[in-house]
Structures are given as C-alpha cells and as structure tokens.
C-alpha positions as CSV (number, residue, x, y, z in Angstrom):
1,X,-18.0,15.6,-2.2
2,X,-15.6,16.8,-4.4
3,X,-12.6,15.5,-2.4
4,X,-13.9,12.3,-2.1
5,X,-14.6,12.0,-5.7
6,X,-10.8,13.1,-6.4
7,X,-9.8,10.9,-3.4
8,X,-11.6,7.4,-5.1
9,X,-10.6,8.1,-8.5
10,X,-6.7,8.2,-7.4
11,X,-7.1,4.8,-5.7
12,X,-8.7,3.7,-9.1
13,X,-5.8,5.0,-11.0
14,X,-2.8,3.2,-8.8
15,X,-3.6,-0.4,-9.4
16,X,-1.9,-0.3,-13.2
17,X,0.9,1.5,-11.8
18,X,1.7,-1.3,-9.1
19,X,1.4,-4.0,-11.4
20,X,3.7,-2.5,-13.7
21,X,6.6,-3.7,-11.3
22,X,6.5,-7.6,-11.1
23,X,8.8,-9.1,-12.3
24,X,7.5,-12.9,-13.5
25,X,10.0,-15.6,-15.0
26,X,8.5,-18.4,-17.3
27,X,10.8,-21.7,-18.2
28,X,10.5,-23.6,-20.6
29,X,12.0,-27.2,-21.1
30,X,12.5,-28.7,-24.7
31,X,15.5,-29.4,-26.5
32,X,17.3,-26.4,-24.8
33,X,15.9,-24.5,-21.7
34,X,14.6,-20.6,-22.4
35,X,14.1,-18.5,-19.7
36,X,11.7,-15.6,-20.4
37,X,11.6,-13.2,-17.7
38,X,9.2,-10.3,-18.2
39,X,7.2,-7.1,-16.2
40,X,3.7,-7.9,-17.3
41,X,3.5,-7.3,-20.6
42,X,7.3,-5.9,-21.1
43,X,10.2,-7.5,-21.2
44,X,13.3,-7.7,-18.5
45,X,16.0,-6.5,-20.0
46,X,19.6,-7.2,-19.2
47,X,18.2,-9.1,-16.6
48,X,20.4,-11.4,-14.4
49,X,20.0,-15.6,-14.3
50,X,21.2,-17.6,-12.2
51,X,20.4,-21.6,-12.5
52,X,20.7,-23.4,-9.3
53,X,21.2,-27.4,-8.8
54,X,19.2,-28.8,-5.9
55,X,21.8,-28.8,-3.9
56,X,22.1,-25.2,-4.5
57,X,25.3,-24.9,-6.6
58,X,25.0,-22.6,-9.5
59,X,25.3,-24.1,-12.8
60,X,25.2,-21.5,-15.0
61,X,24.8,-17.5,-14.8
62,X,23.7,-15.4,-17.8
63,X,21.8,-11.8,-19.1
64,X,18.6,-11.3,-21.0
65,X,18.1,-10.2,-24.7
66,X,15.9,-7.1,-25.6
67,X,13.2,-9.0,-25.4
68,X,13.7,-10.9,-21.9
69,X,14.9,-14.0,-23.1
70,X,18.0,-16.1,-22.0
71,X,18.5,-19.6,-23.4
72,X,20.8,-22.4,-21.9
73,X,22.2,-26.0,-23.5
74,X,19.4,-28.8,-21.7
75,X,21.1,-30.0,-18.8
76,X,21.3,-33.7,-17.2
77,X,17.5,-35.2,-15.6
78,X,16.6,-33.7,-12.2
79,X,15.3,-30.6,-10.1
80,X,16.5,-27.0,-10.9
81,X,15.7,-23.5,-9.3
82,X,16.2,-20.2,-11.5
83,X,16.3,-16.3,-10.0
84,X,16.4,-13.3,-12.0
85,X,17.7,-10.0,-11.0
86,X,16.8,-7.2,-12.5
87,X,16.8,-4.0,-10.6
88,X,15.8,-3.9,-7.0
89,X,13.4,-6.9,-8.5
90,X,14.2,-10.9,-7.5
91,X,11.7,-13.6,-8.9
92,X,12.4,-17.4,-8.8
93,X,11.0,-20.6,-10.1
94,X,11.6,-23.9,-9.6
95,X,11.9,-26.3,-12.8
96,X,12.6,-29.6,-13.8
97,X,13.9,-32.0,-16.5
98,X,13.0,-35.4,-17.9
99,X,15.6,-37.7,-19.4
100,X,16.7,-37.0,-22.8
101,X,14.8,-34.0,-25.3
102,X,12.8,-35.4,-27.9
103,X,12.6,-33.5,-31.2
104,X,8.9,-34.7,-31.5
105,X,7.9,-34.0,-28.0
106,X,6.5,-30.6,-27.0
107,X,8.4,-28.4,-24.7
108,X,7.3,-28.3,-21.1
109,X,6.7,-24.5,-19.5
110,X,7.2,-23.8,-16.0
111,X,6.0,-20.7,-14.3
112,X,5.7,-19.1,-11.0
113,X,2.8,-19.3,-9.7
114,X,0.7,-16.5,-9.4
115,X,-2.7,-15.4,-7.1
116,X,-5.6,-14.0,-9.0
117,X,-3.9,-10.8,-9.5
118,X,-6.9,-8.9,-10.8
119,X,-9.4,-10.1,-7.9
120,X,-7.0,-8.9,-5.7
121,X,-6.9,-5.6,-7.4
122,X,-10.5,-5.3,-7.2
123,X,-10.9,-6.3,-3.6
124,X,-7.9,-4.3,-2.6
125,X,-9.5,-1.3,-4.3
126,X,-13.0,-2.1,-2.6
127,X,-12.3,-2.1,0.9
128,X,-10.3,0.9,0.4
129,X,-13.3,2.4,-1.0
130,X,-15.7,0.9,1.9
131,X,-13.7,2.3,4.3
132,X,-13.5,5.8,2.9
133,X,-17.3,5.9,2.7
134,X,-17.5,4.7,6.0
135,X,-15.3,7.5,7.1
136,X,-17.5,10.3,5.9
137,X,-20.3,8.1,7.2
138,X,-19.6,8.8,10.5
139,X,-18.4,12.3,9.8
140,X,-21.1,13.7,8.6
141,X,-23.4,13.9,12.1
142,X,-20.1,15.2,13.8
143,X,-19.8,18.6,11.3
144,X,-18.5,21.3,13.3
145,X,-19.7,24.8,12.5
C-alpha cells in the first residue's frame, strides 16, 4: 500500500514540472508590433524571432529582452507568421495587420491557441491513476506465497 501511495503522489507531482517547458508567444498589433514570448509564467529570454511574410520570406529577425519581449516598427496590411526559438523549444503564431495604426484604437493581441491545459492535466493524471488501481486490482487474487 505504501508503494502505491508513493507511486500516485509522484504522478501528482510531475504535471507542474511538464508545464514548466512550453514555450507560448503572444502578438500584439498597435502602433508597433510586440512580441512577448514566455514559459508560463516566466519569461523567454534571449529568445530568437523570426517574422515571416506569407510567402514565407523573412522580414525581420531579432532577440528577446529580460522580460521576453521583442518589439518591431508596424509593417505594411496583410498576413504574417512569427517563430521563436529558444532552446530545444519552437512555438509559432500566425498574425495579421489592418491598414494604417490608429493612436486611438486599441491594440489587437494574437495568441496561439491553446487546449484546456489543466483538464488535460487532470485527465492525464486520472487514467494514470485508474489504471494503477486497476493493476493491483487484478493483482491482488493472484498473490503468490
């Protein structure tokens, strides 16, 4: 009893650790675009940005501040991709921009989206747990002695 106690409070324990390592990007369009890439609730440092056209050619490459932010002068109207790099970690999003900035308007935020990471968590964690139990289920009437 005592292993399986030890055994379901290490699969309780891993889920913070896993999250810990995904990297997210959020854009967001106003009078210049910010990138703000980001682990949860750190940020990316030194991370690398890459701006792509839709037709794929890169417009513009830069590094994150201490706090995970990278800013770049508002580019013409269309469709744009951005990846960041840092580490073994690659997120993109896709982004676009609307005519000219307004000073009066509010910025628009683009981000990439995400499943319910918690329920996920939870029902990762519960099966795991169901099928431990049903394990020792099933051991018990076979206990060799």
């Amino acid at each position: 009893m005592v292993r399986f106690a030890l055994v379901a409070l290490a699969v309780l324990a891993v889920p913070p650790f896993a999250r810990a390592h995904d990297l997210q990007v959020t854009v967001t369009v106003g009078e210049r675009v910010k990138v703000l890439a980001f682990y949860d609730e750190f940020p990316a440092q030194s991370a690398n940005v890459t701006i792509f056209a839709a037709n794929g050619d890169v417009l513009a490459v830069g590094k994150t501040d201490a706090i995970g932010v990278w800013e770049w002068d508002r580019p013409a109207a269309g469709e744009y991709k951005v990846k960041v790099k840092e580490g073994g970690h690659l997120t993109e999003t896709a982004f676009r921009v609307d005519g000219a900035a307004h000073p009066a308007a509010p910025p628009v935020e683009f981000a990439d989206p995400r499943p319910n990471k918690a329920l996920g968590l939870v029902l990762g964690t519960a099966a795991l747990l169901g099928l431990s139990a049903a394990y020792w289920f099933l051991r018990r009437g076979r206990t060799v002695r």
